[in-house]
Every structure is written in structure tokens, then in C-alpha cells.
C-alpha positions in Angstrom: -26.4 3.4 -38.2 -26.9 6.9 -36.8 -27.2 9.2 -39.8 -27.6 12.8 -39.6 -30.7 14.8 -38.7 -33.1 15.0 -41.7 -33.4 18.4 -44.1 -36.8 17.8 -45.1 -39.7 14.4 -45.6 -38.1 13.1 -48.5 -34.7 13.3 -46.7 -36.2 11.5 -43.6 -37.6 8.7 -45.5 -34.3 8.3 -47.1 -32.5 8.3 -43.8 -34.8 5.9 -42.4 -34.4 3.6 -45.8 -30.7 4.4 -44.9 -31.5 2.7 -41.5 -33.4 -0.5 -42.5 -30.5 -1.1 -44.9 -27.8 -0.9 -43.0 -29.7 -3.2 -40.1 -31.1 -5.8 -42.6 -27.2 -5.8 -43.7 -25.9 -5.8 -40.5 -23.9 -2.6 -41.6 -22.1 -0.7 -38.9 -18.7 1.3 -40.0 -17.6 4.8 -40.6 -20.1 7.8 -41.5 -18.7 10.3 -43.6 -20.0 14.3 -44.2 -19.4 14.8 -47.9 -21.1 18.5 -47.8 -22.4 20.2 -44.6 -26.0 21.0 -44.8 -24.5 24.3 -43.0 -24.5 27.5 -45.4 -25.4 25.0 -48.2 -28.3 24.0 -50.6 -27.2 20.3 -50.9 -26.2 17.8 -48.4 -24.4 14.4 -48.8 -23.1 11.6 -46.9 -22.3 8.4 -46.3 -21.4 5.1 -44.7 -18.7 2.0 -45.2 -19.1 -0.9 -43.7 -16.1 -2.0 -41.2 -15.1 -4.8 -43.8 -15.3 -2.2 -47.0 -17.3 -4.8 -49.0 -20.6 -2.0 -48.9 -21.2 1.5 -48.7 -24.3 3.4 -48.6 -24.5 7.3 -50.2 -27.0 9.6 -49.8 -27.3 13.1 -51.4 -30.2 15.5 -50.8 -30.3 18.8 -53.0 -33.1 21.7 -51.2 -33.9 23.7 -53.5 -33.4 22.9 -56.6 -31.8 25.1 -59.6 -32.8 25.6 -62.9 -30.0 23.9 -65.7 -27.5 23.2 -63.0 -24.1 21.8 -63.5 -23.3 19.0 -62.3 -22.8 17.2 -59.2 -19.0 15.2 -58.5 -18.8 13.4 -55.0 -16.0 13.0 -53.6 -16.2 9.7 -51.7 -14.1 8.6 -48.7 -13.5 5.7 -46.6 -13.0 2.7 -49.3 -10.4 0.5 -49.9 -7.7 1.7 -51.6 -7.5 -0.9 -55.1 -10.4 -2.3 -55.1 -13.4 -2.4 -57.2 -16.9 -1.2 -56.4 -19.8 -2.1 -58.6 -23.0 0.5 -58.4 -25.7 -1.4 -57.4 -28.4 0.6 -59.3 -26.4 0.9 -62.7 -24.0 -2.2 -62.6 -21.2 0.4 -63.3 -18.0 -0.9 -61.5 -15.4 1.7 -60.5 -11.9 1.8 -58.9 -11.8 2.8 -55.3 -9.0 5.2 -56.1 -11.3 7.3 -59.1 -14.8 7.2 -56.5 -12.1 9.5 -54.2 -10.3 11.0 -56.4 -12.5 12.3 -59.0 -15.8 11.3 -57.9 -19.5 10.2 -58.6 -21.2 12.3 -60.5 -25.1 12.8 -58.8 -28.1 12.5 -61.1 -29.7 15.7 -61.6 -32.6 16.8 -59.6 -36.1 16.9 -60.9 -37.8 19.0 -57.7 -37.2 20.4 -54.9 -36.0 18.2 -51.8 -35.1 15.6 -53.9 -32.8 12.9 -53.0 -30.5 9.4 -54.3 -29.5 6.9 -52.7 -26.7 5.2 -54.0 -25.5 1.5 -53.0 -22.0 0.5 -53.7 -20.3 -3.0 -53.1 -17.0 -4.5 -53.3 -16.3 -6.6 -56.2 
């Protein structure tokens, strides 16, 4: 898994997290840009395993705003019908709605924060 170069630490921890987890899972697939770090204070992206069953999201914010709305990622890449459970929450959510209308990001306590979200197929 070659992600994209790091914004800042926190960001390079996460990508190197990223890195052990995709290895220890033997997870090699498609990497997705969800926003450009280009012209932007956020960045987010991710990666599906060839086989669908897992995906791996990462979202970094820079600089963080004060009361800011919130965060809706579009995801790509899954397989269309299924079901994908959130690893962290146990939430499970169609395929076609993480796409479509998203997953919304937890808000930011500081600056460079990041999350790290782990989906797999149910």
C-alpha cells in the first residue's frame, strides 16, 4: 500500500498505521483521492481491497476551524449492494449510501488531526 505523501506527524503516523494494516491484512487494491490536499485545508483517502471485503479511510483536517460544519465523504470503489459494517462503531451501511451520500467525519479537536476509519464487508 503506497499512500500518499504525509501533511504533517500525525498524518505520517497514520499513513504508516495505514501501512502495517494493510500488510498484516494482506491488503492490496485500489487507492482513492477523496479531497486533494492541493488548495485545501483537509485531505482524505482511501483504499479497497481487490476482493471488496475491507477498506481503509483516512481523513486529515490542517488547521482546524472553530464550530465547523460538518464533514460527508464521499466513498468510492465498494461493491455496489453490499453491506459494510464500521469497524470502530459497529454501524453497518449500504455500499450504495457510503457513495452516494457519504460518511460523515467526526469533528476535529486540534489542529492536524486525523481518523482512521476501517470498513468491512458484511
Amino acid at each position: 500500500c503506497v499512500l500518499f505523501p504525509p501533511l504533517c506527524l500525525s498524518a505520517a503516523t497514520d499513513a504508516r498505521d495505514n501501512e502495517a494494516v494493510c500488510l498484516s491484512a494482506g491488503l492490496s487494491g485500489e487507492q482513492y483521492r477523496l479531497i486533494s490536499p492541493v488548495g485545501s485545508n483537509e485531505c482524505a483517502f482511501m483504499v479497497v481491497a481487490e476482493d471488496k471485503e475491507t477498506a481503509i479511510v483516512t481523513y486529515i483536517k490542517v488547521l482546524n476551524d472553530p464550530n465547523p460544519p460538518t464533514t460527508r465523504l464521499r466513498l468510492k470503489g465498494l461493491e455496489d449492494g453490499a453491506k459494510y459494517r464500521d469497524i470502530s462503531s459497529g454501524k453497518v451501511y449500504t455500499a450504495k449510501a457510503l457513495m452516494n451520500a457519504g460518511h460523515n467525519m467526526p469533528a476535529m479537536k486540534c489542529d492536524f488531526d486525523s481518523v482512521r476509519i476501517v470498513l468491512e464487508k458484511v
